[in-house]
Every structure is written in C-alpha cells, then in structure tokens.
C-alpha positions as CSV (number, residue, x, y, z in Angstrom):
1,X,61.0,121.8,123.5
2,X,60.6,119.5,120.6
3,X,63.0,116.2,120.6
4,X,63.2,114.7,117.2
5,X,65.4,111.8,116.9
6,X,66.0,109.3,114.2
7,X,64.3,105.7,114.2
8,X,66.0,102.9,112.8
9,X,62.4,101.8,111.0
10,X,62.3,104.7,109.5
11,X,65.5,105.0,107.0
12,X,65.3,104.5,103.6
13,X,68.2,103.0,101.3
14,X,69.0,102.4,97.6
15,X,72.0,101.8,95.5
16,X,72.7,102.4,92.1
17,X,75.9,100.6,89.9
18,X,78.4,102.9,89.1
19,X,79.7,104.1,85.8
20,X,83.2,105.5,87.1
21,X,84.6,104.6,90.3
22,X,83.7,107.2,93.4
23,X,81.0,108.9,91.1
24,X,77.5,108.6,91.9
25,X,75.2,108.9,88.9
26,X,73.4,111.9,88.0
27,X,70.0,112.7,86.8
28,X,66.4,112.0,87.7
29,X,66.0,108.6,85.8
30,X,64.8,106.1,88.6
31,X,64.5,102.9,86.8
32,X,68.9,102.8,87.6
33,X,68.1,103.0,91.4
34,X,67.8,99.8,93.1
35,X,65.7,99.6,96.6
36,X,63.8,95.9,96.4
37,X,66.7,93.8,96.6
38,X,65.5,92.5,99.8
39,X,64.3,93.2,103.2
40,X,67.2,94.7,105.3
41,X,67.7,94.1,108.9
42,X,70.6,96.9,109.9
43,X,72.6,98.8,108.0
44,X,75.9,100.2,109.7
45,X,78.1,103.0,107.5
46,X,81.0,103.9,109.8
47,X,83.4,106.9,108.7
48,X,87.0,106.2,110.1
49,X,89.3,108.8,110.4
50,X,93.0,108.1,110.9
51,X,95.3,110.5,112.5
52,X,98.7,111.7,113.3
53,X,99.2,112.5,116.8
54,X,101.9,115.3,116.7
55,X,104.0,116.1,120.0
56,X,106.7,118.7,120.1
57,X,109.1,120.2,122.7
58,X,105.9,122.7,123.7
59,X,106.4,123.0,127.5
60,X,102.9,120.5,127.6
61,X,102.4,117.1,127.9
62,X,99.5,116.9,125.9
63,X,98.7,116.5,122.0
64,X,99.5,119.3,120.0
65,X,97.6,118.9,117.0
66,X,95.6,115.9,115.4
67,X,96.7,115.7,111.6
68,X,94.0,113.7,109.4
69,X,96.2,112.0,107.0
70,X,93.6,109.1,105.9
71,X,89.8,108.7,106.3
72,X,88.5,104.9,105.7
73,X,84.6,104.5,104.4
74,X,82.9,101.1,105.6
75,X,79.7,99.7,105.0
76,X,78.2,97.0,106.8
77,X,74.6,95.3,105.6
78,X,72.7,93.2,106.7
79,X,69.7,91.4,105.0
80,X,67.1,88.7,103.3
81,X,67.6,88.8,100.0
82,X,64.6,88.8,97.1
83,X,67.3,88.9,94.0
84,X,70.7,87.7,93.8
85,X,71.6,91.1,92.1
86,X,73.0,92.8,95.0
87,X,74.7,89.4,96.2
88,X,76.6,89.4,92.5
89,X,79.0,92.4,93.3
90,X,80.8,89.7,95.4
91,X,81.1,87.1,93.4
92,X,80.6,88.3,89.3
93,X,80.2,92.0,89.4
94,X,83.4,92.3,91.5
95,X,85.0,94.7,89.4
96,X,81.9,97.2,89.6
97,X,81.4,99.4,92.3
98,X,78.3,100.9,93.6
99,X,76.8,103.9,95.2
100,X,74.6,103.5,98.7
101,X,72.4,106.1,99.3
102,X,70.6,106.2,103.1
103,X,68.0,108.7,103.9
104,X,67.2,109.3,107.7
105,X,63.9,110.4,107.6
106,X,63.0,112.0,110.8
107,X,66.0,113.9,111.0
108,X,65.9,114.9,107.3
109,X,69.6,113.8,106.5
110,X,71.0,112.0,103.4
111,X,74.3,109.9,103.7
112,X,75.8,108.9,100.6
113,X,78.9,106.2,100.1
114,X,80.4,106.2,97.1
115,X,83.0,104.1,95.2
116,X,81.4,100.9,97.2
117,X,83.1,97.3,96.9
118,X,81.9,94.2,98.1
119,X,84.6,92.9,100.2
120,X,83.0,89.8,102.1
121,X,79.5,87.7,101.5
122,X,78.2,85.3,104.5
123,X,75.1,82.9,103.7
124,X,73.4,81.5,106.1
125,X,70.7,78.7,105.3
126,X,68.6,77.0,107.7
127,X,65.3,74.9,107.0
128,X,61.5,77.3,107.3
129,X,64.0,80.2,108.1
130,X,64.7,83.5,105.4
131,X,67.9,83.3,104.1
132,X,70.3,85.5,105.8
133,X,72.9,87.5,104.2
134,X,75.5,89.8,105.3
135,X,77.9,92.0,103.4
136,X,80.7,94.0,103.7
137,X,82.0,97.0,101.6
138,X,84.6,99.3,101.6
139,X,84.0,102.8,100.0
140,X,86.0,105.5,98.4
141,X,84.1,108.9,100.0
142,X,81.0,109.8,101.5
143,X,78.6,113.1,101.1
144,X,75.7,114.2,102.4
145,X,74.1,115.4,99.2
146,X,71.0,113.8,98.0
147,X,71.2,112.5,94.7
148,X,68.5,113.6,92.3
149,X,65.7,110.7,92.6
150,X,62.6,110.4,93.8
151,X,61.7,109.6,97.4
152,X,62.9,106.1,98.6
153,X,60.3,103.1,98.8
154,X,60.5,101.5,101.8
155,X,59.0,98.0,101.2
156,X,60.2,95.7,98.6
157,X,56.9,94.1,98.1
158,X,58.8,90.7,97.8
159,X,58.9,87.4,100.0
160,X,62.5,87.1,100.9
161,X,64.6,83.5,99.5
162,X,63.6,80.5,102.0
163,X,66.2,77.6,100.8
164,X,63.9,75.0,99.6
165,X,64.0,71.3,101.0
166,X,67.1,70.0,98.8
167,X,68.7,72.9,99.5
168,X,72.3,70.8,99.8
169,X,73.4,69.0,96.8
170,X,77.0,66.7,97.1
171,X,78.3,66.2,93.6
172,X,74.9,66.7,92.4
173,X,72.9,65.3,94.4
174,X,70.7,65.6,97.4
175,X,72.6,65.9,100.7
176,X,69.6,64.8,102.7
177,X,71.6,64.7,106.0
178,X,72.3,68.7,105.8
179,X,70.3,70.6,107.9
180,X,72.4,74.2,107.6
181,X,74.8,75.8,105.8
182,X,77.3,79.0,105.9
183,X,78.9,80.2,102.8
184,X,81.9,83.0,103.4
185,X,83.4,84.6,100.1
186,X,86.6,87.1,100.7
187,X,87.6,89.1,98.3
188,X,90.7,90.7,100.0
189,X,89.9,94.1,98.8
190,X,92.8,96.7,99.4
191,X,92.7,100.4,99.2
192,X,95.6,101.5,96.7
193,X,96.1,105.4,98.8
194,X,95.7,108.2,96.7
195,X,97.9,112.0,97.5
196,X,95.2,113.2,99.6
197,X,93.0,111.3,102.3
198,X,90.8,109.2,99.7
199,X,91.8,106.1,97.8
200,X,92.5,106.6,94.2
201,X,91.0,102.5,93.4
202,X,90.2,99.6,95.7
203,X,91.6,96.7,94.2
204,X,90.6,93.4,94.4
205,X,93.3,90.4,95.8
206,X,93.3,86.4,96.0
207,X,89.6,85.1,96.8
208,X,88.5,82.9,99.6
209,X,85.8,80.5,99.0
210,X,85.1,79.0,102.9
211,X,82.0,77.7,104.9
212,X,80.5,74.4,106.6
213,X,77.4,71.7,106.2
214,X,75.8,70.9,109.4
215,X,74.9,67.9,108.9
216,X,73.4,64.8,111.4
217,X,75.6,61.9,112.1
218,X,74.4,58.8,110.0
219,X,77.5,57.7,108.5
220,X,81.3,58.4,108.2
221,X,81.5,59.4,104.3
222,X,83.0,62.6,104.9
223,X,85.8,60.8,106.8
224,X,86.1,58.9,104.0
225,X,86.2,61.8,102.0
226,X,88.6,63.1,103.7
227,X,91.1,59.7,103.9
228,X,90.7,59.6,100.1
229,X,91.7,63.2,99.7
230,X,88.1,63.1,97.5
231,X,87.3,66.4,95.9
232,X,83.8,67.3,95.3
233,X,80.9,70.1,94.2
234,X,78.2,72.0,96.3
235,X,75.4,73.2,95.4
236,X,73.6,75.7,98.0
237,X,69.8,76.4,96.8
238,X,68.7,79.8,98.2
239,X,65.2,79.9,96.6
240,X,63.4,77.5,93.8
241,X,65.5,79.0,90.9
242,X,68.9,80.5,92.5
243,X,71.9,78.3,93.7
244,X,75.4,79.1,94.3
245,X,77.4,76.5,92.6
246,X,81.0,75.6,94.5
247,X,83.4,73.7,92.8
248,X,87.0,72.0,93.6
249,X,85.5,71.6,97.2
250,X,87.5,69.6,100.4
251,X,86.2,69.1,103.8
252,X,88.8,70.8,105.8
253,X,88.2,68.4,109.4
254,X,85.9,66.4,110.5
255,X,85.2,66.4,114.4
256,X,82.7,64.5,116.3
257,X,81.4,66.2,119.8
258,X,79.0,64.3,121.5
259,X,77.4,65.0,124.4
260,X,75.1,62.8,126.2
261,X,71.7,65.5,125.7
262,X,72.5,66.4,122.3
263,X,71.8,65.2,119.2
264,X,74.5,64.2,117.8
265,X,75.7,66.1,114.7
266,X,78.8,67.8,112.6
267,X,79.8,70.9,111.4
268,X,82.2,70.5,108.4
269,X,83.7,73.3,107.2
270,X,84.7,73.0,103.6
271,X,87.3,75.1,101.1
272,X,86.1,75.5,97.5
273,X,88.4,76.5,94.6
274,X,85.4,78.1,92.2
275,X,81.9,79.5,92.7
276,X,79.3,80.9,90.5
277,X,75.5,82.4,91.7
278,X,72.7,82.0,89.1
C-alpha cells in the first residue's frame, strides 16, 4: 500500500482582487492572479462550524442532533513580503476583498476562500533580518473548485524587504537609537449574518493603529515626550523605497527594566491616529 500525504513545501497559493464580494473571478486570464507577493512561511485556513446542540425529553442523555446554524471562514498568513500590494488590503484597499486560492499538490486538492478581508497586519522589523509580516482575514465561503488558471509558481523570484539602516524616523528624522519595531493595524472587521450560514458583507469598524520601538537607553526624551504630552510622526522603512508613514503618534508608557546581565533597553509602545504605506 501506497501512503501519499501532503507536504507543507509543497502547496501552491495565489490570490486574485475581487470584483463582487464572495465571487471569485472567472476566466483563464493569469496576468489578474497574484503569487510573487512574497515568500510565505505558513499558511493556516481554518473552517469553523458553529452549532446548536439540541436536547429533548428523548429517554437519553445524550445530544440529539447537531444543527449547523453558522459556519465562520478564517485565514491566517504568514510571510516576507517583496511588494506592499498584498499588505495594502489592510490599510488602503480595505474595502476590497480578495480571493485565496491554495493547491495541495501531493494530494491533488484545491481550497478556495472567497470574499477575503484583511482584518489585522503585524510588522516586525529587526536589523540584517527579512521583514516579517503576518495577516489575518476573515472570508465569506470556501470551495474546493479550482479556478480556471494555469498551474501555481511556486517561487517568487524576489529577495524579500530587509528594513534598511534608518529604518526608524521620529518626526522625520533618524531614530538612531531603534533597534526593532512592531507595527499592529486592527481593522475590527464584523460579519453582518446573512438568512443562511454565510455572511451577506464583512464590514469594516473603528481602526487600531498600535506597536512599539525598541530602542537602547541613551537618554530620557521619550519621558520627556511623554511629560509634555508631545505628539509626533513615524516612519517605518521596510525596504529602500517603501515606508509606512504613522501620524498623530504618543508613546503609551515608558518602563525601564534593568537587570544586572542585560543591556539595558526599552520597549515603547506607541498609538498612532493615521497611517499610510507607499
């Protein structure tokens, strides 16, 4: 007997921008299909079914019946991005929804997610390290029907972003004491529920522009920052031409650990009102 089982090295995924919500796009045109936006680490679709639990006067103790009354799509990704594009449906494409396609090679099997919204971006920046991103979407319905398109590359053929060495700028200008940085972007999407077990839109709320410097300790501006109630911008480089550009910014604390081995250093989380990627 013949076990064939999936490896993880060997899916293949795409995406393609939608032109109505929940539909996936039709046709054998490829140039629409998107697949080197970056090197991608894991991928993690979960199908959530909820249920009603019906008990009855029945003579058992048990369950009688499980009654699907909702079924919730979720997308996890995880990558290191060569374009901004697939970053952008969290910050200026938020209105636009997408449609993932994975193909599981060594089992044959397609999984499409449709009606895909980005509902959370994490950055993470550290110096000579690939900038890692991770997203997180919530979809209308899944399939397993292949869309028409040719096969799936697998390599994007890009270097991934590396933040370059002023990758921090304070009010425009190099933060030479940052050493890492963590950008979190929440959209608050909600599913509006539809008649049957699918959402009929996924509607976007307030937004939540959070994340934190490390920096080394060489002064006390921040604190200073902080007693003046000083607002200020951000700018996070994530290659030689892309930034994400945070504005209305406040540290949130500022805390000093210190521990006789360590170098001593600070985390400052921040809270920005605005934020554009270019």
């Amino acid at each position: 007997m013949s076990l064939v089982v999936e490896r993880g090295y060997a899916v293949r995924h795409g995406y393609y921008e939608e032109t109505t919500f929940g539909t996936a796009p039709t046709g054998t045109d490829t140039a629409t299909l998107s697949y080197n936006w970056g090197d991608v680490i894991e991928i993690d679709p979960a199908i959530l079914p909820q249920y009603i639990r019906v008990r009855y006067l029945s003579g058992s103790r048990d369950v009688a019946r499980h009654v699907k009354v909702r079924e919730d799509v979720n997308l996890r990704t995880i990558l290191q991005p060569t374009t901004i594009n697939v970053m952008q449906y969290a910050i200026g494409n938020i209105s636009k929804s997408v449609t993932w396609w994975f193909n599981f090679t060594n089992i044959n099997k397609d999984l499409v997610l449709t009606g895909c919204k980005a509902n959370e971006l994490t950055v993470r920046g550290r110096p000579g390290e690939p900038l890692a991103v991770t997203m997180n979407w919530l979809c209308k319905d899944h399939s397993e029907t292949a869309p028409q398109y040719s096969e799936l590359p697998s390599d994007p053929g890009t270097d991934p972003f590396v933040p370059p060495s002023d990758a921090v700028l304070k009010d425009g200008s190099a933060f030479v004491k940052a050493i890492a940085f963590e950008l979190r972007i929440r959209n608050n999407l909600e599913r509006v529920p539809g008649w049957d077990t699918k959402p009929q839109a996924i509607i976007e709320k307030h937004r939540e522009i959070t994340g934190s410097i490390t920096v080394t300790l060489e002064d006390f501006i921040e604190l200073t920052d902080i007693i003046n109630d000083t607002e200020f911008s951000l700018t996070l480089k994530i290659s030689s031409i892309n930034s994400f550009n945070l504005t209305g910014c406040k540290w949130d604390e500022f805390r000093v650990p210190s521990r006789p081995t360590d170098l001593i250093g600070l985390t400052l989380p921040f809270t920005a009102k605005s934020i554009t990627l270019a």
